[in-house]
C-alpha positions as CSV (number, residue, x, y, z in Angstrom):
1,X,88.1,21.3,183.4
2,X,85.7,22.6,181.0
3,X,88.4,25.1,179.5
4,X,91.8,25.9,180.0
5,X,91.2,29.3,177.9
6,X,88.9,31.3,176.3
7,X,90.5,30.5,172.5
8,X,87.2,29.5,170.8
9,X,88.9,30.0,167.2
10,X,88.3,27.3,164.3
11,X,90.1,23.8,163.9
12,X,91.7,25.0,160.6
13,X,91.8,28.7,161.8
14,X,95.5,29.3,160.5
15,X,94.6,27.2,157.4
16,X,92.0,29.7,156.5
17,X,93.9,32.7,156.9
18,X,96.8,31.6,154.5
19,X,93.7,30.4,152.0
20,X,92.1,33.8,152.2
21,X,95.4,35.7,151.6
22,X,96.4,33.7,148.9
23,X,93.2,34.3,147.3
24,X,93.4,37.8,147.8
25,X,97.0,37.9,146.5
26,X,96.1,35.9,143.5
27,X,92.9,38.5,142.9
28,X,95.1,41.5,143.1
29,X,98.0,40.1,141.1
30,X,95.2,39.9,137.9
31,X,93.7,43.2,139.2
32,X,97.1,44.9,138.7
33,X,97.5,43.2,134.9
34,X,93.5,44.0,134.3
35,X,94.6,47.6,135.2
36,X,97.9,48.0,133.4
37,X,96.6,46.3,130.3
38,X,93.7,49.1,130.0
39,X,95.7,52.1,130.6
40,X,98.5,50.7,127.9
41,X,95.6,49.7,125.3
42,X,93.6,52.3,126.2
43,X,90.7,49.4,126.9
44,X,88.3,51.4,129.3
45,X,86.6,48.1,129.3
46,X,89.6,46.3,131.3
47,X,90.3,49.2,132.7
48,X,86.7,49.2,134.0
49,X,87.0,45.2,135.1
50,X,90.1,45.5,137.1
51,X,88.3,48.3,139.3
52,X,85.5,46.3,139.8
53,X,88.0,43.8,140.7
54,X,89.3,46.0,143.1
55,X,86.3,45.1,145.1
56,X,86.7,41.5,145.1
57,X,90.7,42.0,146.8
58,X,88.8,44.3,149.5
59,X,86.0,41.6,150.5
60,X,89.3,38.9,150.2
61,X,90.9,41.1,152.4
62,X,88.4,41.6,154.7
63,X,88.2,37.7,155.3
64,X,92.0,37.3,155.8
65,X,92.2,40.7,157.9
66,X,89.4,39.3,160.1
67,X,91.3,35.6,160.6
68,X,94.5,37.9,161.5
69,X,92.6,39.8,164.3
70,X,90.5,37.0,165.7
71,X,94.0,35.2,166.2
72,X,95.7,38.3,167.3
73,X,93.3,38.8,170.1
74,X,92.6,34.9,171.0
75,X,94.3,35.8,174.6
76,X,92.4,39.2,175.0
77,X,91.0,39.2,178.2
78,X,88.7,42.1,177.1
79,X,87.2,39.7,174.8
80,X,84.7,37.9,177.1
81,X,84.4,34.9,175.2
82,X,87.0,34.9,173.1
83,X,87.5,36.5,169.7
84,X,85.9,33.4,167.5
85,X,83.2,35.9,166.0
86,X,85.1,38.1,164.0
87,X,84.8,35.9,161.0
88,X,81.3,36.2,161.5
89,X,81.3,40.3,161.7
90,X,83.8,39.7,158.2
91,X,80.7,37.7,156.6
92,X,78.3,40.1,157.5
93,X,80.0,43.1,156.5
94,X,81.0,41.4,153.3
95,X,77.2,40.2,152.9
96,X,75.5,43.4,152.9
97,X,78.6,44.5,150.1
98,X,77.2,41.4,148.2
99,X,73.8,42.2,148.4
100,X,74.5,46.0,147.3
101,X,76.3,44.7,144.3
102,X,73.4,42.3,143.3
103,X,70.9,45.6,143.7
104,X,73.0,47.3,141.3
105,X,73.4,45.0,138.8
106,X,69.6,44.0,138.6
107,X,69.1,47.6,138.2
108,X,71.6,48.0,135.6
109,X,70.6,44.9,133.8
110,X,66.7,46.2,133.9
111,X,67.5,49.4,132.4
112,X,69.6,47.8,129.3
113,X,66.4,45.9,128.7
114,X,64.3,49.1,128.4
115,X,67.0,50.9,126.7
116,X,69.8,48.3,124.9
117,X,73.4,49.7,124.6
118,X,75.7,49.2,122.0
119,X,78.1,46.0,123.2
120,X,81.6,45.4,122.0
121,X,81.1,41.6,122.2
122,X,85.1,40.8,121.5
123,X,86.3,42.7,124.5
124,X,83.9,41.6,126.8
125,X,84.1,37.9,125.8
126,X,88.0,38.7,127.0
127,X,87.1,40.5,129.7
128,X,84.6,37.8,131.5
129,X,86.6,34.8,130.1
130,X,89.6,36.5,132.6
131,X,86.6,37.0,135.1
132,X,85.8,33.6,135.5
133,X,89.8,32.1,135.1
134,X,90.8,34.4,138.0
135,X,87.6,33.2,140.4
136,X,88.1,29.6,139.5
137,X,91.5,29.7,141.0
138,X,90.3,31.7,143.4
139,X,87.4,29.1,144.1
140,X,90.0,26.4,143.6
141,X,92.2,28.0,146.7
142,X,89.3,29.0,149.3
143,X,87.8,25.2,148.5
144,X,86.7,23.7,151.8
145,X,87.7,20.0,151.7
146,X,87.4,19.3,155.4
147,X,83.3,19.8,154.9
148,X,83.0,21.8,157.8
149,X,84.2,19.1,160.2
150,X,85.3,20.5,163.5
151,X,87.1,18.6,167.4
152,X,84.9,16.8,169.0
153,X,82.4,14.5,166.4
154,X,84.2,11.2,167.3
155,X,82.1,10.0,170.4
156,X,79.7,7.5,168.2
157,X,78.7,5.7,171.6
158,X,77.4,8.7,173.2
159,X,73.2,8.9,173.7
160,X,70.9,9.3,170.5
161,X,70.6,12.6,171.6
162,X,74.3,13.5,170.7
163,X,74.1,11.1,168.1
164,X,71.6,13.5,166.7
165,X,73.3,16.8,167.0
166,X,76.0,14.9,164.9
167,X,74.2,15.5,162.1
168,X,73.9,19.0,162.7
169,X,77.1,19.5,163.7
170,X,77.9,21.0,160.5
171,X,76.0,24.6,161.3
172,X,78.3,25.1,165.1
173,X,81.3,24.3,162.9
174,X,80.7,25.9,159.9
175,X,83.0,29.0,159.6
176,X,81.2,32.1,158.0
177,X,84.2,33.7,157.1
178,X,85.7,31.5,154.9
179,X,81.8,30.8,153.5
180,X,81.4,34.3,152.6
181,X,84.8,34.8,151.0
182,X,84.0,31.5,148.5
183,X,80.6,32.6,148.0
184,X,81.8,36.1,146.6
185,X,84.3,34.8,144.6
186,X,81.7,32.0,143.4
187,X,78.8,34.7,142.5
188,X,81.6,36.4,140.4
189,X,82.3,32.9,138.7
190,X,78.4,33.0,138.3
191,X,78.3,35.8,136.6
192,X,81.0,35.6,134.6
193,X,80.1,31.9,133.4
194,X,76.7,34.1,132.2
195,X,78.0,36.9,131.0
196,X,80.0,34.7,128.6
197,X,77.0,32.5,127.2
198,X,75.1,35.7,126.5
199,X,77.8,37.4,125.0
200,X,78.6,34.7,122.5
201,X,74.7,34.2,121.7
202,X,74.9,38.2,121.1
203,X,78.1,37.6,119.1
204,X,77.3,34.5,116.6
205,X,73.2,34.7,116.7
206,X,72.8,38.5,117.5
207,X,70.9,37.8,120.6
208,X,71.4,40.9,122.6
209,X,68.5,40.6,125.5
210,X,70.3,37.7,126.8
211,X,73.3,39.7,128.2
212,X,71.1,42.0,130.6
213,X,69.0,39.3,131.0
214,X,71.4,37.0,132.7
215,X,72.4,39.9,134.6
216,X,69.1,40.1,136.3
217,X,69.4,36.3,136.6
218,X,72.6,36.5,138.3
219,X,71.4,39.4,140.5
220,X,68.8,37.1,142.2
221,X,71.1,34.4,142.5
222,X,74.0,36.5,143.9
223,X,71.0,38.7,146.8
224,X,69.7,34.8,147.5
225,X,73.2,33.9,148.4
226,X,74.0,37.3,150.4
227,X,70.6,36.9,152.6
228,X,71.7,33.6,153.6
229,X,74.6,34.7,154.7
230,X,73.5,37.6,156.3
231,X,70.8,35.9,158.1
232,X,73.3,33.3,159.5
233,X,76.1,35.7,160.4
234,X,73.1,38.0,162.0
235,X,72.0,35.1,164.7
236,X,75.8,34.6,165.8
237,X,76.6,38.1,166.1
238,X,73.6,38.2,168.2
239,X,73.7,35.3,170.7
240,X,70.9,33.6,169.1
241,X,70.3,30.0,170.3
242,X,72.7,27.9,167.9
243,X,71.2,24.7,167.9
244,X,67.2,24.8,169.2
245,X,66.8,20.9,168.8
246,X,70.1,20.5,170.8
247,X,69.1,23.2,174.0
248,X,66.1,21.2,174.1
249,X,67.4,17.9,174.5
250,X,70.2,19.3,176.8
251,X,67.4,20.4,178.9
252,X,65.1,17.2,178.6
253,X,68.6,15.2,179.6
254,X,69.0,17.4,182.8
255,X,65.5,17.4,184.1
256,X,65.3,13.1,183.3
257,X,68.3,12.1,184.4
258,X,68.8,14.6,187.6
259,X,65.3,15.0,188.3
260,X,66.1,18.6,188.8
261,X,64.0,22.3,186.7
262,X,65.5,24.1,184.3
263,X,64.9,27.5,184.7
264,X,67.1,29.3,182.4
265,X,69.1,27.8,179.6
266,X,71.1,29.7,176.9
267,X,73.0,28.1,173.9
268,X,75.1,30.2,171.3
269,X,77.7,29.8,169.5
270,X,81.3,31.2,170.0
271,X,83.4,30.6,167.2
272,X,83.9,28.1,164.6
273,X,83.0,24.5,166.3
274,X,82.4,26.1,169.5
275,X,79.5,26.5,171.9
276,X,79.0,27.9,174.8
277,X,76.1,27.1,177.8
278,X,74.6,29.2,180.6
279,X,71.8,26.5,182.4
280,X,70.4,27.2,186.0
281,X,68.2,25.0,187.3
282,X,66.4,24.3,190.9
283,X,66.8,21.2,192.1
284,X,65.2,19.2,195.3
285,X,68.1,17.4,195.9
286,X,72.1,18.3,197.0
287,X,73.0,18.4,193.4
288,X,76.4,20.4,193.0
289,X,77.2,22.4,189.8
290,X,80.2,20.0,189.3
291,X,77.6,17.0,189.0
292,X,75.6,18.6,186.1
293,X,78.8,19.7,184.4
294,X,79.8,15.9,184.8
295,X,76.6,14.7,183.6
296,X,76.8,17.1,180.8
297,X,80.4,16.2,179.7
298,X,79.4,13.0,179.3
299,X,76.6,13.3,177.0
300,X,78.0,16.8,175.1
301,X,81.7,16.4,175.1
302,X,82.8,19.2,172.7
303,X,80.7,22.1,174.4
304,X,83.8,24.9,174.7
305,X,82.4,26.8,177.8
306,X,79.9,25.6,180.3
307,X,78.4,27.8,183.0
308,X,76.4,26.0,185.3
309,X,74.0,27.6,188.4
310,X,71.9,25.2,191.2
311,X,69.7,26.6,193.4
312,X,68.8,23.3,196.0
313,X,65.3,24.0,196.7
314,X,63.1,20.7,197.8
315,X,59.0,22.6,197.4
316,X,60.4,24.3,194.3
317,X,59.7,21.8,191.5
């Protein structure tokens, strides 16, 4: 059997989900302090930093609430192939949000360059020194230490040509939820680690360009980030082909070793460390669908869904 199920979630699905809402707990704990700090001080400057850090919990939240659903509809029938890509809808959603939030802040940081404001260089030394403790935790918690590694690498003896996807494996398995949550939280770490090397040059040497001018730095770093993300979340949420250099050995396998056409091949990815193929081919031979699967299983063990049409046609090929 191919599959038992259509359950094409992550190998450390529920790992993620308690990282994510820890992370988002951990945000919103400082959020609240941040908050209650500036209304008893009357500090509209950590007033103004626990809003902004308001957004931070939501894109947190929106990773953890999209772990939560995937896992609550794993056994939804009405989910075709299974719900493995709302972590990718999460990342994209929380891309564009990223992306925004780097347009802003380039635009901000442009116009203090024209026009320079007047910057309380204590308060905000405070206020991005608490910045960058609260991401590093967060970092620190959302850290991926199993590299991306998902079932189904262990087959060293297989062909050169799964040998070779082995090395790519890391882009089927990679989960863009948990990549866009550390990225946001990282770009705020970024920023934060910038904000306070200009502020203290403003402070001690008077240097006041360099504070918007790490914020426009930051900006490109921070919309660099977010179109990667976007453009990666984009192809899985659109059934583009996951691995080109795989398809096309997957194809030159079939047509060498069965001597049968590939007419129609498609390759995308499901979920986290899944993949899912559609091939139909003409053959001149009997060839039955269960003898390509066979043939396929043996060279491409952790495909998670294979669909497999022959059409036994001898003046065809």
């Amino acid at each position: 059997m191919w599959t038992r199920d259509h359950v094409f979630l992550g190998a450390s699905h529920g790992r993620s989900e308690s990282k994510a809402k820890l992370a988002a707990l951990v945000t919103a704990v400082f959020m609240a302090v941040e908050i209650g700090s500036g209304l008893a001080y009357h500090s509209m400057a950590l007033l103004a930093d626990g809003v902004h850090m308001a957004t931070h919990v939501g894109a947190l939240g929106l990773a953890a609430g999209a772990y939560w659903l995937a896992r609550r509809h794993a056994g939804n029938a009405r989910f075709t192939f299974g719900s493995g890509k709302f972590g990718d809808l999460a990342a994209f959603s929380s891309a564009i949000v990223l992306g925004i939030t780097a347009l802003v802040v380039a635009v901000e940081s442009i116009e203090r360059l024209i026009n320079p404001a007047v910057v309380q260089y204590g308060d905000a030394l405070l206020i991005a020194c608490i910045g960058l403790c609260v991401n590093l935790v967060s970092a620190f918690i959302l850290k991926d230490d199993d590299h991306g590694h998902a079932h189904g690498h262990s087959h060293a003896a297989h062909s050169h040509d799964h040998a070779h996807d082995h090395e790519h494996g890391h882009d089927h398995a990679r989960d863009n939820n948990m990549r866009a949550a550390y990225v946001h939280v990282l770009a705020d770490a970024g920023t934060s680690l910038l904000a306070i090397i200009a502020l203290a040059c403003g402070y001690f040497f008077g240097l006041a360009f360099l504070d918007p001018l790490c914020g426009v730095v930051g900006a490109f770093v921070i919309a660099s980030w977010a179109y990667g993300l976007i453009r990666d979340s984009a192809m899985v949420l659109l059934d583009a082909n996951s691995n080109p250099k795989r398809s096309g050995a997957i194809k030159a396998m079939i047509e060498q070793e069965m001597g049968a056409r590939v007419a129609d091949l498609h390759l995308w990815r499901l979920g986290p460390g899944h993949e899912g193929l559609i091939v139909s081919l003409v053959s001149p031979d009997a060839t039955s669908a269960e003898q390509i699967k066979a043939a396929l299983r043996q060279h491409y063990p952790d495909l998670s869904h294979v669909t497999v049409e022959v059409a036994v046609c001898a003046d065809c090929t």
